[in-house]
C-alpha positions in Angstrom: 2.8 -36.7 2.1 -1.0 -37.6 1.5 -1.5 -39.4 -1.8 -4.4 -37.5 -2.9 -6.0 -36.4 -5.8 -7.2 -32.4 -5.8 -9.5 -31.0 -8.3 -12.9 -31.7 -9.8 -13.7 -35.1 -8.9 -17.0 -34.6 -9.2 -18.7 -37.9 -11.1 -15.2 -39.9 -10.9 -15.7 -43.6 -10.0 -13.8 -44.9 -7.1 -11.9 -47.0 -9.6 -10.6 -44.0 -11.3 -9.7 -42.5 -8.6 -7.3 -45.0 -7.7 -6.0 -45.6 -10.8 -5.4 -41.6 -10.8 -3.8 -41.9 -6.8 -1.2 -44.6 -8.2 0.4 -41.7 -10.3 2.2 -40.8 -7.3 4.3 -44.1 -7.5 6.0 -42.5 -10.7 9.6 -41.2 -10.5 10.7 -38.7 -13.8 14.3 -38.4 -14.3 16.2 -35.4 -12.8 17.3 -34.5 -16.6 14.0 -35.0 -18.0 10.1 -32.7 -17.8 8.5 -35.8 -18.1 9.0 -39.1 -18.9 7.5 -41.0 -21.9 5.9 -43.3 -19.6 4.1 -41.2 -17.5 3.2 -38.4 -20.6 1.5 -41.5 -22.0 -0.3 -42.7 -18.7 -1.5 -38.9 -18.6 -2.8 -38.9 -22.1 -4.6 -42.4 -21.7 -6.7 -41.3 -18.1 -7.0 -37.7 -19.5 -8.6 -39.5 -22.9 -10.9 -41.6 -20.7 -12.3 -38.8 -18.5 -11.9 -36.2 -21.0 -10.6 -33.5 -18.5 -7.6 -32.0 -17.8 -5.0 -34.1 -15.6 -2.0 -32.3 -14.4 0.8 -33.0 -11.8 3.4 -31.2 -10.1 6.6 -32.7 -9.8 9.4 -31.6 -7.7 13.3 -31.4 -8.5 14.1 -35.4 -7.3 11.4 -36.6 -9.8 8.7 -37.2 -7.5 4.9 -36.6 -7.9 3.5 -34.3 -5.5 0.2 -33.5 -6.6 -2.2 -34.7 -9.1 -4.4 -32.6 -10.0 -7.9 -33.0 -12.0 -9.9 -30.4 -14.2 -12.7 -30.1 -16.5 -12.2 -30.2 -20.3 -10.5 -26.9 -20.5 -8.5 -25.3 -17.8 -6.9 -26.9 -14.3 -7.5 -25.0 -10.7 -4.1 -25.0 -8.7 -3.9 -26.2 -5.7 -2.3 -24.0 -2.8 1.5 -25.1 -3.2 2.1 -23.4 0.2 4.5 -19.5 1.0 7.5 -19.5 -1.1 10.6 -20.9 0.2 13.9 -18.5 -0.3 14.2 -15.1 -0.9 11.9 -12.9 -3.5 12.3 -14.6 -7.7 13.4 -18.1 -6.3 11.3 -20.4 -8.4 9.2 -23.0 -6.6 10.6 -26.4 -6.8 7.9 -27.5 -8.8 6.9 -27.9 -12.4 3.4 -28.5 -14.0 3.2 -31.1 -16.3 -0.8 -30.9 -17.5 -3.4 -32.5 -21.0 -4.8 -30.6 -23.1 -7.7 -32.6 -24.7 -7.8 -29.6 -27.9 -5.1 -29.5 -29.1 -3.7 -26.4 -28.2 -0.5 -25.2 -26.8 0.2 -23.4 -24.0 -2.7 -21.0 -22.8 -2.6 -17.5 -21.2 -3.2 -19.5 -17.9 -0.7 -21.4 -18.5 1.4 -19.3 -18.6 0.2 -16.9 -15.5 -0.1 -19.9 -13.3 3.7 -20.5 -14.4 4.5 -16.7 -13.4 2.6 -16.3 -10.3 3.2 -19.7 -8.4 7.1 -19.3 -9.8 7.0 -22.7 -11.3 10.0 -24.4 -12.3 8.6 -24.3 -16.2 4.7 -25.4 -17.6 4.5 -28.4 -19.9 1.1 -29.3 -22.0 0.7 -32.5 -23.6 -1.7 -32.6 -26.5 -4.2 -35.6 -26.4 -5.7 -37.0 -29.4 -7.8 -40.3 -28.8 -6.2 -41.4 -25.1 -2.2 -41.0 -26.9 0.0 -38.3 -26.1 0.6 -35.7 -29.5 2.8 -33.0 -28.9 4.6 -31.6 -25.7 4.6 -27.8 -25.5 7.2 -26.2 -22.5 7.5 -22.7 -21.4 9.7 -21.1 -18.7 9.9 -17.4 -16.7 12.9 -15.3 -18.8 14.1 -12.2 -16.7 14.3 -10.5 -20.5 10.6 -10.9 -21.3 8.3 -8.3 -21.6 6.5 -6.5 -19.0 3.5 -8.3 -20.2 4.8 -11.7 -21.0 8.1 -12.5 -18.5 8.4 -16.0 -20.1 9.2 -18.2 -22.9 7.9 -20.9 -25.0 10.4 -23.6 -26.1 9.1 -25.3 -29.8 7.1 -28.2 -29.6 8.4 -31.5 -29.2 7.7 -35.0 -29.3 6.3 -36.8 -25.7 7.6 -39.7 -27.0 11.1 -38.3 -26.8 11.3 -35.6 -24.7 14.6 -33.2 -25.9 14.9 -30.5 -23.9 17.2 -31.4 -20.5 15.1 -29.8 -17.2 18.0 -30.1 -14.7 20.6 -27.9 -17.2 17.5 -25.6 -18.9 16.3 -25.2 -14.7 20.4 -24.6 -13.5 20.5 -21.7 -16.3 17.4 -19.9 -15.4 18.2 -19.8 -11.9 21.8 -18.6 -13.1 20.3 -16.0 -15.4 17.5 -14.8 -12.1 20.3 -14.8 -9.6 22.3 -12.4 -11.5 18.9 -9.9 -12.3 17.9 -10.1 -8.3 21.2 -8.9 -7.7 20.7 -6.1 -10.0 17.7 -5.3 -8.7 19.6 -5.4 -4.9 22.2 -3.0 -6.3 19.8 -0.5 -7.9 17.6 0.3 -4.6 18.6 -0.9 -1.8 15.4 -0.3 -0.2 11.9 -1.5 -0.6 10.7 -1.4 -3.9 6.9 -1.3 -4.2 4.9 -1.3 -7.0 1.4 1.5 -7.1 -2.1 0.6 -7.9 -4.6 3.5 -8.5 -8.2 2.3 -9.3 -9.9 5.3 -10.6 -14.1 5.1 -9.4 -16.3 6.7 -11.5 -15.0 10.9 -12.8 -11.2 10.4 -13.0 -10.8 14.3 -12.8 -8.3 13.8 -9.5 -6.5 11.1 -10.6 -3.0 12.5 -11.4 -3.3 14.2 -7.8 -3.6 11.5 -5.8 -0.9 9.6 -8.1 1.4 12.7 -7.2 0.3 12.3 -3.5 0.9 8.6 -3.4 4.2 8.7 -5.1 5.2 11.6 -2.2 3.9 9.5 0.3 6.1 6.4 -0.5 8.8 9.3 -1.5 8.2 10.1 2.5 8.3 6.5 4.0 11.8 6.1 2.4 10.7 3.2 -0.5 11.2 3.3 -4.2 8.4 3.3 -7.0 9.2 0.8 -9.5 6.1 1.6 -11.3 2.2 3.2 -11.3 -0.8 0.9 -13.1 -4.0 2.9 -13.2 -7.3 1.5 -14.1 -10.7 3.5 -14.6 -14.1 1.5 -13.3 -17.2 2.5 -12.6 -17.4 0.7 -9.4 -14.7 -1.5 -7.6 -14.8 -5.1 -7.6 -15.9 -6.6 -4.2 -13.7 -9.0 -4.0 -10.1 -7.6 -5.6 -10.6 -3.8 -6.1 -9.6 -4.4 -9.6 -11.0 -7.5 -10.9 -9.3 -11.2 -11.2 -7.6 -10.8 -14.7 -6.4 -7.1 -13.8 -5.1 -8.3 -10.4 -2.9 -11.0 -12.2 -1.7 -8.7 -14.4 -0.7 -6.5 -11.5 1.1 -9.5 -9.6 2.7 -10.4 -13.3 4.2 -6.5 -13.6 5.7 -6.7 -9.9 7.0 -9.9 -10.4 8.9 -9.0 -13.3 10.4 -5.3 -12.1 11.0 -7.2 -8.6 8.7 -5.3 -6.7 8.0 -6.4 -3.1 5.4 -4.5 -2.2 1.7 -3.7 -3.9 0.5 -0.8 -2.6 -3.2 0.3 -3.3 -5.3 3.5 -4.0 -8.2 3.6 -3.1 -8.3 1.7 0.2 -8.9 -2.0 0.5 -12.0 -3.7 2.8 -11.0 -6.2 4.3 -12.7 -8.9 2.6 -10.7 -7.1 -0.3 -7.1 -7.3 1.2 -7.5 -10.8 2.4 -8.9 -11.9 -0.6 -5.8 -10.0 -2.9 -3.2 -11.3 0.2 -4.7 -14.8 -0.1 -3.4 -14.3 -4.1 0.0 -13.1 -3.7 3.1 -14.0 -1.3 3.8 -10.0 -2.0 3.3 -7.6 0.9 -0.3 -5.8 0.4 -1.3 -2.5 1.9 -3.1 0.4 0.8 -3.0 4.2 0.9 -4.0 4.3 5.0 -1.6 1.7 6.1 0.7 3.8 4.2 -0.2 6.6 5.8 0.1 4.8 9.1 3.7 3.7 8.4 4.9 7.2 7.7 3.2 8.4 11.3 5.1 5.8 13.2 7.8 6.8 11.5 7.8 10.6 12.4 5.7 9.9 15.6 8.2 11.8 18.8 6.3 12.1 21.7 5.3 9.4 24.1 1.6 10.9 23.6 2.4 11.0 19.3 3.3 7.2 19.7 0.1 5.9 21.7 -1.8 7.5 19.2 0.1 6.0 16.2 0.0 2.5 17.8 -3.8 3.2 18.8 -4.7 4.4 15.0 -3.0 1.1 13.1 -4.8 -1.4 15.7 -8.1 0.3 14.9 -7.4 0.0 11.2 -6.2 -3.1 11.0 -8.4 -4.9 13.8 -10.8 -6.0 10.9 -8.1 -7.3 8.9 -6.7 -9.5 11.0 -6.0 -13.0 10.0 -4.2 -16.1 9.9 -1.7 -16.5 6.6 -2.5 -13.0 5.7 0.5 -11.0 4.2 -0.8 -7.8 4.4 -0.9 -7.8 8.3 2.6 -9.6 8.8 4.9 -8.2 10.1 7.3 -10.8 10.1 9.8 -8.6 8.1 10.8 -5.6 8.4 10.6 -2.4 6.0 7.5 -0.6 4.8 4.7 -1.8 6.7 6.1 -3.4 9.5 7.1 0.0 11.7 6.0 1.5 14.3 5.7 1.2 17.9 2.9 -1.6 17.2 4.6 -3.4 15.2 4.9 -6.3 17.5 1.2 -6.3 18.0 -0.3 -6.8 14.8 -0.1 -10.7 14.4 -2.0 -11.0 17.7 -5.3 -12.9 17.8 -8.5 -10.0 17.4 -9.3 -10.5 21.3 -5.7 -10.1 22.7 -5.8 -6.5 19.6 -9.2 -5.2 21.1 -7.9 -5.5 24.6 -5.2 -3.5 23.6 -7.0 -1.2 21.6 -9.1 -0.5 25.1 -5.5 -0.3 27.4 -4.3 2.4 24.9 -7.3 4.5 24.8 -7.4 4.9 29.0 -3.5 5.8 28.8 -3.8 9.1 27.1 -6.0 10.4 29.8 -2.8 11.5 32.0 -1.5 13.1 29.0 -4.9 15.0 28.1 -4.9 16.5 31.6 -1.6 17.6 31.4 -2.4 19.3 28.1 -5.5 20.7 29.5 -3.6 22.0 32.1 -1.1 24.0 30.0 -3.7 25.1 28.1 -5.4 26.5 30.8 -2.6 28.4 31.8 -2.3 29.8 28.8 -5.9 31.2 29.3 -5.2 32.8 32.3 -2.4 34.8 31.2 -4.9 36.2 28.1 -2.8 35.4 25.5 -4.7 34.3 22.4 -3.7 31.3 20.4 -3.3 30.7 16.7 -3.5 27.5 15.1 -1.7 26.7 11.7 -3.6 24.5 10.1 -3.7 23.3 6.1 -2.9 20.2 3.9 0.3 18.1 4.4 3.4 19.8 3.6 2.2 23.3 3.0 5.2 24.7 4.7 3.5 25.2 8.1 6.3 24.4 10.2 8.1 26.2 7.9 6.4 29.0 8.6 6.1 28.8 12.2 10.0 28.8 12.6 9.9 32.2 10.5 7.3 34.0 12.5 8.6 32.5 15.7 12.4 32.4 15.7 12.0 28.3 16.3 13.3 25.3 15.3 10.3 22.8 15.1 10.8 20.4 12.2 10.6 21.5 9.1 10.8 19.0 6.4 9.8 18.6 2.4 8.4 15.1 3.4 4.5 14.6 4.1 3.4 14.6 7.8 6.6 15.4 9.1 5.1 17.2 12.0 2.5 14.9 14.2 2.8 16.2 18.0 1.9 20.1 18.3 4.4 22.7 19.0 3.7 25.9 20.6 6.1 28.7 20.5 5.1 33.0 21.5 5.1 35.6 18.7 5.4 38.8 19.8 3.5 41.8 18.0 6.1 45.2 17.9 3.2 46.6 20.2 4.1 44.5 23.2 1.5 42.0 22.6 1.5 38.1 22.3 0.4 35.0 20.9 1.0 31.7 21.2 1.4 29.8 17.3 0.6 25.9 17.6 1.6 23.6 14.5 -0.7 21.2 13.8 -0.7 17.9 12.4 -1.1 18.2 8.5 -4.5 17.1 7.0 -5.1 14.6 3.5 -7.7 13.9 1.3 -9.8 10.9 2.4 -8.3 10.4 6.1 -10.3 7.7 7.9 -12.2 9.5 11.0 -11.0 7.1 13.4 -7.5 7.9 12.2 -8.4 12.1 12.6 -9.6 11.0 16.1 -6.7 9.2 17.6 -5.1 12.4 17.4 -6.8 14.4 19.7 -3.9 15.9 21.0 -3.6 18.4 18.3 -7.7 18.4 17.7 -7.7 19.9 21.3 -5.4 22.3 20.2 -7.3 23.3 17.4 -10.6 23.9 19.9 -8.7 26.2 21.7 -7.8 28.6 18.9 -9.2 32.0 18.8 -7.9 31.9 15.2 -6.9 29.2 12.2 -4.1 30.1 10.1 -5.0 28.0 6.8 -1.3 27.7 5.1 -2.1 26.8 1.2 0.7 25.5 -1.0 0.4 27.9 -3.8 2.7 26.3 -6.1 0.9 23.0 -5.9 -1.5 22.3 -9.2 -3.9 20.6 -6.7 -4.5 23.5 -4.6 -8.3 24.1 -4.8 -8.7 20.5 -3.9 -6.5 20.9 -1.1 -8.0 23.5 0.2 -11.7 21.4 -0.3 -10.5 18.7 1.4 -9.6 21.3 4.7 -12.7 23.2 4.9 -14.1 19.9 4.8 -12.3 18.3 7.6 -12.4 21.4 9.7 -16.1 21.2 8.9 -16.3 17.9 10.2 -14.5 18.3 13.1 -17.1 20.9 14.5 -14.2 23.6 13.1 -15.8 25.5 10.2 -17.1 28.1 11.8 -13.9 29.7 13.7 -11.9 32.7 12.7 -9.8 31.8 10.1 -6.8 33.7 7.9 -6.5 32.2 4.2 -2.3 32.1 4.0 -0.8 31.2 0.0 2.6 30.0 0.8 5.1 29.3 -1.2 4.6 32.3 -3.3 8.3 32.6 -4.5 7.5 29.4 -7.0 5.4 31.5 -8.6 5.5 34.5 -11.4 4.7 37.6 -10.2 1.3 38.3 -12.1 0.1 34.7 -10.6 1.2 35.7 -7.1 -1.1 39.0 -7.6 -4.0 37.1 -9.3 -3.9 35.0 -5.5 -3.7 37.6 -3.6 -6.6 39.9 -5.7 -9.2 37.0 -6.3 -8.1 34.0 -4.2 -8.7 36.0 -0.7 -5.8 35.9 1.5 -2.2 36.8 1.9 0.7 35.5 0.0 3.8 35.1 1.2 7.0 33.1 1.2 8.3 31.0 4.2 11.6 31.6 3.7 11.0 35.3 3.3 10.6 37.3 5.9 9.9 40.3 4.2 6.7 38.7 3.2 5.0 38.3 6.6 4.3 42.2 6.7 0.3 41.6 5.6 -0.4 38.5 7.1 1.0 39.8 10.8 -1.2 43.0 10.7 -4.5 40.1 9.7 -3.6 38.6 12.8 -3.0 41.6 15.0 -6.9 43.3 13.6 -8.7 39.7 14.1 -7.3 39.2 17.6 -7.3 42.8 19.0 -9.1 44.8 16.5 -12.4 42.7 15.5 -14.2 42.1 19.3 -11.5 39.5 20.1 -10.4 41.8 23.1 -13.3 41.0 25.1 -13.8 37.3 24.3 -10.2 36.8 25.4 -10.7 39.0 28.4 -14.1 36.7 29.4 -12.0 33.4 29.0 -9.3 34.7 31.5 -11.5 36.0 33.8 -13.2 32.1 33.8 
């Protein structure tokens, strides 16, 4: 171990320096938070310089930083990953001067919950002697707010309280909540952050979507924190003192993942990672976890792996917990999982391999496409927001059995299956990847498999939850996409599914002002409407002849 001291040394003599670097030749009793001897040695340098001195001791008594500040507050050094599993304490104690006379401060007390100190001590100074010594510990009972506990004051001089039996205790009383906590979830439990920028007006939306989303990937929400601000922070989203308070709520619910809305730069997530020894990721990585988790095909998996290195290229680097994937879980799936800790050259060389391989594929696709335009038969594309029920709703129309889930982006490779009309005609119904408010383009890209789909369609089915409270914006955040993708101007058939979650009059005011059809999924009796739309903007509507053309080509 180097004998050195950290901090603000700025203006120290040499002399002081050393007499500061021969702390480290202290021992403290296992049974005692700090010995009379050195509590006065602290008080006498700390009087002298008038700044904060503070050291860290470990469990045998030995000094393994020292630590200097400025009149009011210390700066922790970086005490290195946690050792053990998630609410081991560190090993350490901080033992610090207060030149004020104060107690323990707020930051006191959040450097004790966020580096998982063994317990804080503060030793009052008054003219170079040692006053009072004030202790606090982490207590698995305390408040959301406040997880810890401040012992009375004592006397420095005579130190009362015994570290190794009050230390034996906690880590009795922590065992026993951890295995609570492993009892109670037995899966990842990750804590949500939804920064609010600017108009809140969709914020209980995209709380619903990002509590579906984790409901999706299979993890449990332990809690939501919202904050409203008129712009984000640049370096932590939220801000330094809302951040702590973050890491201080997931600590004490024994959350192991942060998860946050809106997404994080990546000066943001290294900077919030660099913070924290809990996972990080935000709403896209998310996002990307649930694709490699549904992703079938060979083609559905190149583009997964080929999305999450585009993503997370930028945010690669060293000692950065939002990119490990050193664990498994939330986060770490997927069939690129073993790629992410690679340095950025070896990632972009990848990023290049993967985006010759689904050339093969296209042409195979382009082929079966083509076939299909040769035989005349028009196709239909179902498109609409996540979960809307389209695959739902192709089984019923089609007879199949494509998968059909209540989880978000349950279908990501496109299935094509015939319909046939009672007048001896056909079409071919593709399901389509479900869209999302605010998907990255370069994530919308990688999936071109179902975009090429999509530019093949002589007609969009758009499938509208109806029951959903969000459905206008749902339906925004469509047109826009399609809009983007070069799609807007296509045929398209407005379909309000779901329509047996609603009251009749509701169902009537959809159908009357809203445009459309409504119908029910799981009701075939419903499809009546929507089948004759089809069959007059196909066949009845000029399609004939563009169909005819493309064969003929």
């Amino acid at each position: 171990m180097q004998e050195e001291v950290t901090g603000n040394l700025v203006g120290l003599k040499a002399s002081e320096i050393k007499a500061l670097e021969r702390i480290y030749r202290r021992r403290v009793a296992p049974s005692e938070v700090v010995s009379p001897e050195l509590a006065a040695f602290l008080a006498e340098q700390s009087g002298e310089l008038h700044r904060q001195i503070g050291v860290l001791i470990d469990r045998r008594g030995a000094i393994q930083h020292v630590i200097v500040g400025d009149a009011s507050k210390l700066d922790m050094p970086d005490v290195g990953r946690m050792r053990g599993a998630a609410g081991r304490f560190r090993g350490l104690r901080l033992v610090h001067t207060h030149l004020r006379g104060e107690g323990l401060t707020r930051d006191d007390l959040t450097d004790l919950a966020l580096n998982r100190f063994d317990l804080v001590a503060a030793i009052t100074v008054d003219a170079g002697r040692p006053q009072r010594l004030y202790i606090g510990h982490l207590w698995p009972d305390g408040p959301a707010d406040r997880p810890w506990r401040e012992l009375p004051h004592e006397s420095p001089h005579a130190p009362t309280t015994d570290f190794g039996q009050l230390i034996g205790s906690l880590e009795a009383e922590y065992g026993k909540a951890r295995h609570q906590v492993r009892a109670e979830a037995g899966t990842d439990r990750v804590l949500l952050v939804h920064v609010a920028l600017g108009k809140a007006s969709e914020s209980e939306a995209r709380i619903a979507e990002l509590r579906e989303l984790c409901r999706t990937a299979g993890v449990k929400v332990v809690d939501v924190i919202t904050q409203h601000r008129p712009s984000p922070d640049p370096k932590f989203l939220v801000g330094r003192g809302k951040l702590d308070d973050i890491l201080l709520r997931a600590m004490q619910l024994g959350a192991e993942v942060v998860i946050f809305d809106p997404d994080l730069t990546p000066g943001q997530a290294r900077a919030i990672s660099d913070a924290t020894e809990l996972k990080v990721l935000d709403r896209t990585m998310l996002i990307l976890d649930i694709f490699a988790l549904h992703a079938q095909s060979r083609d559905g998996k190149l583009q997964v792996e080929l999305a999450q290195l585009k993503y997370e290229l930028p945010r690669l680097a060293e000692k950065n917990t939002m990119m490990s994937r050193l664990v498994g879980g939330i986060g770490g799936r997927g069939p690129g999982e073993t790629k992410l800790e690679i340095s950025r050259r070896r990632a972009r060389d990848r990023i290049n391999l993967l985006e010759k391989k689904p050339a093969d594929l296209a042409d195979d696709r382009r082929l079966r496409r083509a076939r299909r335009g040769d035989s005349g038969i028009p196709i239909v594309a179902i498109v609409g927001y996540t979960n809307a029920g389209k695959s739902t709703l192709l089984n019923a129309l089609t007879q199949g059995n494509a998968r059909a889930e209540n989880k978000l982006f349950a279908t990501l490779d496109p299935i094509s299956r015939r319909l046939r009309f009672p007048t001896e005609r056909e079409v071919v119904m593709t399901d389509t990847v479900g869209f999302i408010r605010d998907l990255p383009k370069d994530l919308i890209q990688a999936f071109r498999a179902t975009l090429e789909e999509m530019a093949d369609a002589d007609l969009l089915v758009h499938v509208v939850d109806a029951s959903d409270p969000d459905r206008d914006q749902q339906i925004r955040a469509v047109t826009g996409i399609l809009s983007d993708l070069g799609f807007g101007e296509k045929p398209r058939v407005l379909v309000w599914n779901k329509c047996d979650r609603l009251d009749a009059t509701e169902a009537d005011h959809l159908a009357q002002h809203g445009g459309g059809f409504t119908v029910s999924a799981i009701d075939a009796t419903t499809f009546g409407p929507l089948l004759l739309a089809i069959e007059r903007a196909l066949w009845q509507s000029g399609k004939d002849a563009t169909i005819l053309a493309r064969a003929a080509t």
